[in-house]
C-alpha positions, 0 to 999 in steps of 0.5 A, a space after each residue: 093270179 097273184 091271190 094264189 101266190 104262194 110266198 115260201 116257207 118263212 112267211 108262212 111261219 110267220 102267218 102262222 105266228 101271227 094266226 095263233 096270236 090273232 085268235 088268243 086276242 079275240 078269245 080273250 077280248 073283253 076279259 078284262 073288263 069282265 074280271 074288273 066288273 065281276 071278280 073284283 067289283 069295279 064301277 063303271 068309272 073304273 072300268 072305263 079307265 081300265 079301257 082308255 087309260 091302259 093303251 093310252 099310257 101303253 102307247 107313251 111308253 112305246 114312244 122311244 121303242 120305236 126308233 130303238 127297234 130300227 137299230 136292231 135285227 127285227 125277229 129277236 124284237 118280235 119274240 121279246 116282245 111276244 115273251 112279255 106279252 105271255 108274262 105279263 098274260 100269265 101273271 093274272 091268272 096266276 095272281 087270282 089263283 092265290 087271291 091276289 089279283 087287284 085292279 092295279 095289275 089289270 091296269 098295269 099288265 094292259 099298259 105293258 101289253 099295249 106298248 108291245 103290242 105296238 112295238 111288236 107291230 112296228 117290227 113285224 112291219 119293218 120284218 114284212 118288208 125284208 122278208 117279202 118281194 115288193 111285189 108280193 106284199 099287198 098279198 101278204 097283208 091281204 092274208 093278214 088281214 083274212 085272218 083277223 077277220 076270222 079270229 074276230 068272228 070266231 074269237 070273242 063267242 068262243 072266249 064268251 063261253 070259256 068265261 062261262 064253262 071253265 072260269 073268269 081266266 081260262 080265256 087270258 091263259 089262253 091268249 098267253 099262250 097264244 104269245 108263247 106259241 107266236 115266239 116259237 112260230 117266228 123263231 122257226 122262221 130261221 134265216 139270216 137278218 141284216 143288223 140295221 145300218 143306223 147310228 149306234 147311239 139313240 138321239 132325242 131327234 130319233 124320238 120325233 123322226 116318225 112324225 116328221 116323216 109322215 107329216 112331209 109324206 104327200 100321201 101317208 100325211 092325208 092318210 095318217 088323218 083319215 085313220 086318226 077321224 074314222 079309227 076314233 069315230 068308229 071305236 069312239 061309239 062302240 060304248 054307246 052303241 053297246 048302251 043303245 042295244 043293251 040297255 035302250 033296245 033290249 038286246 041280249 048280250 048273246 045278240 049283242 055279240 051275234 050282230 058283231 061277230 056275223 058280219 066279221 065273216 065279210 071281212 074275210 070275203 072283202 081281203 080275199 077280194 083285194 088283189 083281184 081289185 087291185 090288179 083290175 082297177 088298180 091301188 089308187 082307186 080301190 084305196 079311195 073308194 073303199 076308203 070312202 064307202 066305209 065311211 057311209 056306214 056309220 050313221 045308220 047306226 043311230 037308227 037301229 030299232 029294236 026287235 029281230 029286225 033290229 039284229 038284222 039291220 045292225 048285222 046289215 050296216 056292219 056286214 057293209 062296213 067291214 067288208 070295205 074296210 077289209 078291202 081298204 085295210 091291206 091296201 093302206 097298209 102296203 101302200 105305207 110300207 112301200 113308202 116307208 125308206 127301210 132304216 126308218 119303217 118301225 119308228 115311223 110305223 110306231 108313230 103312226 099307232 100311237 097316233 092312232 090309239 091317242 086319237 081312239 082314246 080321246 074320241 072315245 071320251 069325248 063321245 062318253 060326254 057328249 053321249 051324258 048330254 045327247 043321248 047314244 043314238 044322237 051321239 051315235 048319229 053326230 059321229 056318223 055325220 062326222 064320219 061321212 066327211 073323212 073321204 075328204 082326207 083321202 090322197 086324191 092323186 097317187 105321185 109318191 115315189 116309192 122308198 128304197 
């Protein structure tokens, strides 16, 4: 059974690496907002830039550092990039120690954390499939995926009550030195990494070459535009969805975190589940149609009531939602490696999250407006009935070779 595979010593460094960073982001989600709102008494105006504005510029910056991370061996990038995540982290609590935190360095420590969040991906992603037989990746990113799911569910409760028991930064020190613990994880993993066979010299073309890829890909092209919709769509509600329980419906915000946090557990049951499916009903299908039960989900948002019943109905619509994208996540995402030729995987794998986190970041202000003009539960529903045709940009047929 390929679920109990055991993958070696070196993958498991690096599982563990990426385990200690998952669980330091979950604990601190949502920090930064609360230190804008609460210690330096930003408005809403602020605070919502501070959420769109930072990743966004993060990933224009992170535009060159994908074809520059193809040029070089994979595992030094990773733990650069976790130092400057753990720099950058650290720099905030240490700034409000001596009165000096400000909401220009929030702004400014969430663009630097956001282009190497995407550039550590890219070369973890291009690391992954150095390291891992063929064979073996979709359990890899099946175990990648449980973990997460875990760090989501246990992460931002745990991280709640840091903020209320030890002070506004304990969660932020924590997620940096979850960043430090991950470059000593993965500097563990030792071994030797071929230097890339690529031109020494970065060309413009170079900055472009990862859209070019996806966009001729018969099936990563579709794909690319599924995550684009239904990534944006579903992140894009994710304010109002908040103003509707909070503020419409008069949920707590312990409630509130208890709707979300529950139903991540699902995530956890749906990655362990995928291997079987794959092995049972193969990759295509299990692709297609998890792809197209997640996108049932979000309409039944729009008609969340108020009361206990309502807690368990959102606990419900979201249990459903996240494990079919617990199934379709780690599928996607070994499909894509299999496709992606090994001395272009990171400025493709770039592209593709700086696609994705542009299209969350217009999306969700786009719904902002829209939510001014409708309401959240109409805003809500418009998005769930959009949502419902991304299926639509599924692969229909699986013909793509796999790359060298």
């Amino acid at each position: 059974m390929m679920r109990g595979r055991s993958l070696g010593p070196r993958f498991r460094w690096l599982w563990s690496a990426y385990a200690v960073s998952a669980f330091g982001t979950w604990l601190s989600f949502g920090a930064f907002p609360l230190l804008a709102i609460l210690v330096l008494r930003a408005g809403p105006a602020a605070v919502s830039a501070l959420a769109a504005v930072g990743p966004a510029v993060g990933a224009l910056v992170a535009v060159p550092l994908g074809p520059w991370v193809d040029r070089r061996r994979k595992r030094p990038v990773m733990m650069a990039m976790d130092l400057v995540r753990f720099a950058a982290l650290i720099s905030v609590p240490a700034c409000y120690a001596v009165g000096l935190l400000s909401f220009a360095q929030l702004l400014a420590v969430s663009v630097v954390v956001a282009a190497a969040d995407i550039t550590f991906t890219s070369a973890s992603g291009a690391f992954l499939k150095g390291l891992v037989p063929p064979e073996d990746l979709l359990v890899a990113n099946g175990r990648f995926e449980s973990t997460n799911w875990t760090a989501t569910a246990l992460g931002p409760p745990l991280g709640g009550a840091a903020f209320a028991l030890f002070g506004p930064v304990t969660s932020v020190v924590a997620n940096a030195v979850s960043f430090l613990l991950s470059a000593l994880g993965i500097r563990e993993i030792g071994g030797g990494e071929p230097r890339p066979r690529t031109a020494a010299r970065l060309r413009a073309r170079d900055l472009s070459d990862g859209w070019r890829f996806l966009l001729k890909h018969p099936g990563l092209r579709p794909l690319l535009f599924n995550a684009m919709v239904f990534n944006g769509l579903v992140m894009g509600i994710d304010p109002l969805l908040a103003v509707l329980m909070l503020s419409r419906l008069g949920f707590t915000p312990w409630q509130y975190g208890l709707a979300f946090a529950v139903p991540c557990l699902g995530g956890l049951a749906g990655s362990r589940l995928t291997p079987r499916l794959v092995e049972h009903f193969g990759r295509h299908p299990v692709l297609v149609t998890a792809g197209a039960v997640r996108a049932c989900w979000l309409l039944a948002l729009a008609f969340t009531p108020a009361g206990p019943g309502g807690l368990v109905y959102v606990m419900v619509v979201e249990l459903g939602l996240i494990v079919s994208c617990s199934v379709f996540n780690p599928v996607l995402v070994t499909y894509r490696l299999e496709q992606l030729p090994a001395d272009r995987v990171a400025r493709t794998l770039s592209a593709w999250s700086v696609s994705t986190k542009a299209a969350i970041a217009a999306l969700t202000a786009i719904w902002g407006v829209l939510a001014g003009f409708t309401g959240p539960r109409m805003a809500i529903g418009i998005a769930g009935v959009l949502v419902l045709a991304t299926p639509l940009l599924l692969p229909r047929r699986d013909r793509t070779p796999v790359a060298a």
